[in-house]
C-alpha positions as semicolon CSV with decimal commas, in nm:
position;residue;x (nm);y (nm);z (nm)
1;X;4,847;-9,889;13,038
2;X;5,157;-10,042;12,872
3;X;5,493;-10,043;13,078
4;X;5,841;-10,004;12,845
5;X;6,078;-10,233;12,993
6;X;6,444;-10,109;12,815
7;X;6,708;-10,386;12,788
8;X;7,015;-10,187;12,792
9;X;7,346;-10,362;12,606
10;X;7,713;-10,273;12,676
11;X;7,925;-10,441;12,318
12;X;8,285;-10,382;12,279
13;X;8,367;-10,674;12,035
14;X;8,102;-10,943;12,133
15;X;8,017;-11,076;11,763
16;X;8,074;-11,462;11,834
17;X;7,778;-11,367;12,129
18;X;7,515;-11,106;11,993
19;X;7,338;-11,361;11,762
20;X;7,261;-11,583;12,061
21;X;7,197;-11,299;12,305
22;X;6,945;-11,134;12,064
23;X;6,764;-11,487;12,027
24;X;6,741;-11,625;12,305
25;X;6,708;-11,259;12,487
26;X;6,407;-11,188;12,265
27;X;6,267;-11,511;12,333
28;X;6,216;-11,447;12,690
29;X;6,087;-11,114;12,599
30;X;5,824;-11,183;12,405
31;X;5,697;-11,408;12,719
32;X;5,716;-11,045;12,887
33;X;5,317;-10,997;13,074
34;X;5,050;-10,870;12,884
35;X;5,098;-10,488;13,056
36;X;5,481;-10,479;12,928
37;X;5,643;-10,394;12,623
38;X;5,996;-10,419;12,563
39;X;6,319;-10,240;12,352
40;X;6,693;-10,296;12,302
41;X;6,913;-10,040;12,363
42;X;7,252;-10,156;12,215
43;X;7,561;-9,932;12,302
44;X;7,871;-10,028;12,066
45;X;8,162;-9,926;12,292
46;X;8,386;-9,863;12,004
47;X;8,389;-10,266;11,886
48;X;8,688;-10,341;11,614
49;X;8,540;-10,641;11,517
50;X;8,182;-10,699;11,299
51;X;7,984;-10,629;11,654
52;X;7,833;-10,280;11,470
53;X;7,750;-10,475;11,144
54;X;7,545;-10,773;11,326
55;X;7,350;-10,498;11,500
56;X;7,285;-10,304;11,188
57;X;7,116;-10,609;11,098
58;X;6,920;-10,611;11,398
59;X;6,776;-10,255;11,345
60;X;6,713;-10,279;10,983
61;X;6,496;-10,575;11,031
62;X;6,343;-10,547;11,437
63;X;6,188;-10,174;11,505
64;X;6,231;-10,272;11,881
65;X;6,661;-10,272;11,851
66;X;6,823;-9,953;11,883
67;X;7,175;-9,863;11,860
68;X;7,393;-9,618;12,011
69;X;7,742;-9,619;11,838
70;X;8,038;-9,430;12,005
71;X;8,279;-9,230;11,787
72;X;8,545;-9,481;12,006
73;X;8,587;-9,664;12,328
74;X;8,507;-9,535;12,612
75;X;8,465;-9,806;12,879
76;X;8,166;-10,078;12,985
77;X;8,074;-9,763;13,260
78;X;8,059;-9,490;12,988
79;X;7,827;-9,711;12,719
80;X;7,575;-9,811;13,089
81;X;7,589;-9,430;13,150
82;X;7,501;-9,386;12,776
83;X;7,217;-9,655;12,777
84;X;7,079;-9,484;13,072
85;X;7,034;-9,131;12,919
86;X;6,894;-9,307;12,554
87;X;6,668;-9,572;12,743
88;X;6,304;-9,470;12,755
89;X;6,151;-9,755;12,960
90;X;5,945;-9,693;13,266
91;X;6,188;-9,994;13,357
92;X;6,590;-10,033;13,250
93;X;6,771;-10,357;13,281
94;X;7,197;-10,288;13,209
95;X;7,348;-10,617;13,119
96;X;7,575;-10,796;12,911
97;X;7,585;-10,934;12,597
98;X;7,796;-11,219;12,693
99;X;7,509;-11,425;12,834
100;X;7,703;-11,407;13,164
101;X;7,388;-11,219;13,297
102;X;7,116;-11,481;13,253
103;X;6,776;-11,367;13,068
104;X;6,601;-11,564;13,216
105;X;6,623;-11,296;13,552
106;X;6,431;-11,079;13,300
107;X;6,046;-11,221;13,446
108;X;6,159;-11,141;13,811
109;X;6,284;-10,826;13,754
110;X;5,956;-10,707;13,594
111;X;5,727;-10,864;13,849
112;X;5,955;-10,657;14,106
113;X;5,906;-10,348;13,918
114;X;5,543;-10,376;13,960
115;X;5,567;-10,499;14,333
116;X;5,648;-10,114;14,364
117;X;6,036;-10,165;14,388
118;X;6,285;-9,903;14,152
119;X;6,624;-10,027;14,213
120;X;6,686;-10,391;14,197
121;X;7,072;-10,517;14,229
122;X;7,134;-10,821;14,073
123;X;7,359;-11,050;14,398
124;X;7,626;-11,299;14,202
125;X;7,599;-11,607;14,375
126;X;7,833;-11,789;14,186
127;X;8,099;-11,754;13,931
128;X;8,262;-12,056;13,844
129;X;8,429;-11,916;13,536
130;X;8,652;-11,621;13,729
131;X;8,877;-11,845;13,925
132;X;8,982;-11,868;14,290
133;X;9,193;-11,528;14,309
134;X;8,890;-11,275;14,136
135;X;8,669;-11,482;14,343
136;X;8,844;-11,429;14,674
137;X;8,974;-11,030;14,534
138;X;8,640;-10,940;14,483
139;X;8,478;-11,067;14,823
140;X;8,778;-10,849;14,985
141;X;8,744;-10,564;14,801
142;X;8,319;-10,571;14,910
143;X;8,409;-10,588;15,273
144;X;8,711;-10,341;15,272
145;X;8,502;-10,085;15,083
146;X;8,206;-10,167;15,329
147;X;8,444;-10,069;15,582
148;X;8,596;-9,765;15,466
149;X;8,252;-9,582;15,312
150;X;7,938;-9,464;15,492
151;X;7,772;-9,629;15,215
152;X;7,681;-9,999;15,247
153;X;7,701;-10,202;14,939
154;X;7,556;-10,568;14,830
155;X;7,873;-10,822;14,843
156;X;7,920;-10,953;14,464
157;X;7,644;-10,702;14,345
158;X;7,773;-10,644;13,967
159;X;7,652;-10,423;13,633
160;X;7,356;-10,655;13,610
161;X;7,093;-10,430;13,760
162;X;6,743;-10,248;13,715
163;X;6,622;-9,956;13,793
164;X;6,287;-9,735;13,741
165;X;6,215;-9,422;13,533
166;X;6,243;-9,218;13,840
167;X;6,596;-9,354;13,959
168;X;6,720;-9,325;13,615
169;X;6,637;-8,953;13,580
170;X;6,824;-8,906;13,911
171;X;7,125;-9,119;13,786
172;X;7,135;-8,937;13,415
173;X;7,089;-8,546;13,618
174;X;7,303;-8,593;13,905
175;X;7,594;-8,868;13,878
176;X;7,785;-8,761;13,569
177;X;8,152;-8,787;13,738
178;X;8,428;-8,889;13,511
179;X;8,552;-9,126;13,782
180;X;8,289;-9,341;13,894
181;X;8,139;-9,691;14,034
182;X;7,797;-9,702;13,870
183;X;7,664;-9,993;14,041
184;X;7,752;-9,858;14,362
185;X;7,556;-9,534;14,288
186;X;7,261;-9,745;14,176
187;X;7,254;-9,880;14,569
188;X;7,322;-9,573;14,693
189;X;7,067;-9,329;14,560
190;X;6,763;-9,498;14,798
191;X;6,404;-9,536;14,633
192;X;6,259;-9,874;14,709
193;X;6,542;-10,131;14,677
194;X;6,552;-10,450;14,662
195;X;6,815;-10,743;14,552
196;X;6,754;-11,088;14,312
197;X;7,025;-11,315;14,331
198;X;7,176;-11,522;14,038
199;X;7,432;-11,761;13,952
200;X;7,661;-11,627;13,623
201;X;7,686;-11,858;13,359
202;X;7,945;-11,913;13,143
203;X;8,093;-11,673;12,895
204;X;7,944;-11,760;12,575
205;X;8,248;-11,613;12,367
206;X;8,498;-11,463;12,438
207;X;8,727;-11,304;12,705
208;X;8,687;-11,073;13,023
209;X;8,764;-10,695;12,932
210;X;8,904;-10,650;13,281
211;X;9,281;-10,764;13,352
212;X;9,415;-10,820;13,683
213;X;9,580;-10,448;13,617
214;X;9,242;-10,278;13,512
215;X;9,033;-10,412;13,793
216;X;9,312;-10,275;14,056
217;X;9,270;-9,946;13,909
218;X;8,897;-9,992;13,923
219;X;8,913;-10,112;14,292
220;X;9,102;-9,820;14,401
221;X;8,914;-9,514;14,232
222;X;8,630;-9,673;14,364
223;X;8,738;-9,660;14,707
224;X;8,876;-9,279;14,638
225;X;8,495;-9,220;14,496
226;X;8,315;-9,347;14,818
227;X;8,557;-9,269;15,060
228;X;8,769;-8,999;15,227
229;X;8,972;-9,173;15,519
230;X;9,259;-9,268;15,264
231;X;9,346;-8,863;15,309
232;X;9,271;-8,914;15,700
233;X;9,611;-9,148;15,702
234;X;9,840;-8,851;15,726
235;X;9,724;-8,776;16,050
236;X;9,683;-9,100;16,167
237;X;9,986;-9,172;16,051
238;X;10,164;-8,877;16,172
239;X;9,969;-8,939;16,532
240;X;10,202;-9,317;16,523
241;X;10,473;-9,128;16,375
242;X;10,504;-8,943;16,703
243;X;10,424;-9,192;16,932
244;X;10,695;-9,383;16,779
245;X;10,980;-9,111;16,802
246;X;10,842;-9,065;17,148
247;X;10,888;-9,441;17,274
248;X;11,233;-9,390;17,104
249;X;11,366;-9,059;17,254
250;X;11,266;-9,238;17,571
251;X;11,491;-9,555;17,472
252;X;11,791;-9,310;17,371
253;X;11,766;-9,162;17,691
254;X;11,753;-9,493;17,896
255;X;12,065;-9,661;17,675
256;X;12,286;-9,341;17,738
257;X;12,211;-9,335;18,137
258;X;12,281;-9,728;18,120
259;X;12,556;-9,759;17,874
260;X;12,691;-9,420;17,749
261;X;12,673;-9,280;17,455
262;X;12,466;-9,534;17,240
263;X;12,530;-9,652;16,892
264;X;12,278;-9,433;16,675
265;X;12,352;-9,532;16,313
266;X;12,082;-9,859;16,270
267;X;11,817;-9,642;16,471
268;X;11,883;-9,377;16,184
269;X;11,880;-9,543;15,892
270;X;11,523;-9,727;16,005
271;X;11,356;-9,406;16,100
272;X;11,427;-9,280;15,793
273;X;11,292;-9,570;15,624
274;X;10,987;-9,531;15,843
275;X;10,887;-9,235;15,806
276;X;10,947;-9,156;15,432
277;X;10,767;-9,458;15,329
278;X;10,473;-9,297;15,557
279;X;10,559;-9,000;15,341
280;X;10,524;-9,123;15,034
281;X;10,233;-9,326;15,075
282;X;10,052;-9,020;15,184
283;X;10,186;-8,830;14,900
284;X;10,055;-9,108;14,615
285;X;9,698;-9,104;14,821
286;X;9,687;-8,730;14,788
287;X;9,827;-8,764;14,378
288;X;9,533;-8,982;14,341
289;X;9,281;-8,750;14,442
290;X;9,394;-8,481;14,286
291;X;9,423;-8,683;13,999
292;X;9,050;-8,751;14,019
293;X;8,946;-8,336;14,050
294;X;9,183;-8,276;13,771
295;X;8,931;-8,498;13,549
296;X;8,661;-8,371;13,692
297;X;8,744;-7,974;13,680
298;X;8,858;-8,079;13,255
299;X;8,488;-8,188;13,206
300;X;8,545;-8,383;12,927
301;X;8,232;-8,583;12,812
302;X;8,199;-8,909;12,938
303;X;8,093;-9,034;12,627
304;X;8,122;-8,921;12,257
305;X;7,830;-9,065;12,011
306;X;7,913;-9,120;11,668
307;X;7,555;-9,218;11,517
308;X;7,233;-9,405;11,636
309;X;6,971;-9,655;11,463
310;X;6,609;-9,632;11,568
311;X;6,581;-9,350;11,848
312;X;6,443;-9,053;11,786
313;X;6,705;-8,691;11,747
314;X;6,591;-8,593;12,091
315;X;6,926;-8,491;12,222
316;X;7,070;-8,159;12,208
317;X;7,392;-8,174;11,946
318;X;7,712;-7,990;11,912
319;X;7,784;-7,804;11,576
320;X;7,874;-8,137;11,417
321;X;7,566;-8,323;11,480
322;X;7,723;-8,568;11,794
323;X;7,612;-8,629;12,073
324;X;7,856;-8,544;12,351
325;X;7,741;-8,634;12,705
């Protein structure tokens, strides 16, 4: 029986790439073995440049290319989350169209869907294009989320991954949070797992999507995601706190049986200090996870689709004829 192996496509203005991604993407395909069959599953994250037109072309003249347009952008996270619910593979590959995530991986992940395995994580070896500090940021951020969750995640694992049928249905059902770290999901919902590692290659075209600024944010909802002992730090803080104004009621004590009445106003002013920058670091912690129910309990959709090419109307619509997931 023939296997569906779906390719699925983040774009958010990638038209100096898709040309050679479709090539040389299709090229490897096509060497796909004899039991598999394959499909493109392109999600236009709201591009502003020609990246809807060159895929247009794709659909009107391959059956194979399909297209999931969004009314607007709504983030690389959203369009995986979208190519996850559209893709109808027995096997789903999310990668991008930057060339970044080399096709050539495409072989290997097939013959490890057959070897019986449903979630494969694609391991960075290398980046030579992201510099020292992303280089060095992101091996931190691996080990201090490592440390903080219960969940144990690949160092350098990125949004190159596969997964089966069967893991897919369980990511479309049950992970639909508004605030989310896909790729740490895809490691954490079990099935048979396994890991292919890879060395990125150069960006084709273009530019990263991610500044400094965006990937902080990123960093730290992901940690609020996977983690509670951020909201654990008022009592551990308040646990020092005490200690603290212990050791010093003790030190008052000893300086006015030794010296007289001591000089208070420098011991003031730094408790003070102390303890509201405790305080307000607690409060911000707090803001931030409240500010992550808020968009939950809203329950806006985490995408909004403006049109497809090539899939079939299989999704239930709203009164306008969208798609709103």
């Amino acid at each position: 029986m023939t296997k569906l192996l779906s390719v699925v496509v983040s774009v958010y203005n990638e038209e100096l790439a898709l040309r050679e991604f479709y090539a040389e993407t299709g090229k490897i395909l096509k060497r796909l073995p004899g039991n598999w069959d394959y499909e493109f599953l392109f999600v236009n994250d709201g591009s502003r440049d020609q990246s809807l037109s060159i895929l247009k072309e794709f659909a009107a003249s391959d059956e194979k290319v399909k297209i999931v347009n969004f009314s607007r952008n709504f983030g690389h996270e959203a369009a995986m989350i979208a190519g996850l619910d559209y893709a109808g593979g027995d096997g789903i590959v999310c990668m991008d169209a930057d060339l970044q995530h080399p096709p050539e991986c495409l072989p290997e992940i097939v013959e490890k869907f057959d070897e019986g395995y449903e979630v494969i994580s694609m391991v960075r070896t290398r980046n030579k294009t992201a510099g020292l500090v992303k280089n060095v940021t992101s091996a931190a951020f691996y080990k201090l989320i490592n440390h903080l969750s219960d969940v144990k995640f690949e160092a350098n694992a990125s949004d190159f991954f596969a997964v089966s049928k069967n893991a897919a249905e369980v990511l479309r059902n049950n992970y639909r949070e508004k605030v989310r770290f896909l790729r740490g999901y895809v490691q954490s919902i079990g099935f048979e797992k396994t890991t292919i590692e890879y060395e990125a290659r150069p960006r084709f075209a273009g530019e990263s999507k991610y500044s400094l600024k965006s990937l902080f944010k990123f960093s730290i909802n992901t940690i609020l995601c996977f983690s509670d002992l951020p909201l654990k730090l008022g009592i551990y803080s308040g646990v020092i706190t005490a200690l603290f104004g212990l050791i010093m009621v003790i030190y008052t004590v000893y300086t006015w049986k030794i010296y007289g009445a001591p000089n208070g106003y420098a011991t003031i002013v730094v408790l003070i200090s102390f303890m509201f920058s405790v305080l307000f670091v607690i409060v911000g912690i707090i803001g931030e996870y409240i500010a992550i129910l808020f968009a939950e309990i809203k329950d806006r959709p985490v995408y909004i689709v403006k049109d497809t090419a090539n899939i079939k109307k299989n999704r239930s619509k709203d009164t306008d004829g969208q798609d709103v997931r």
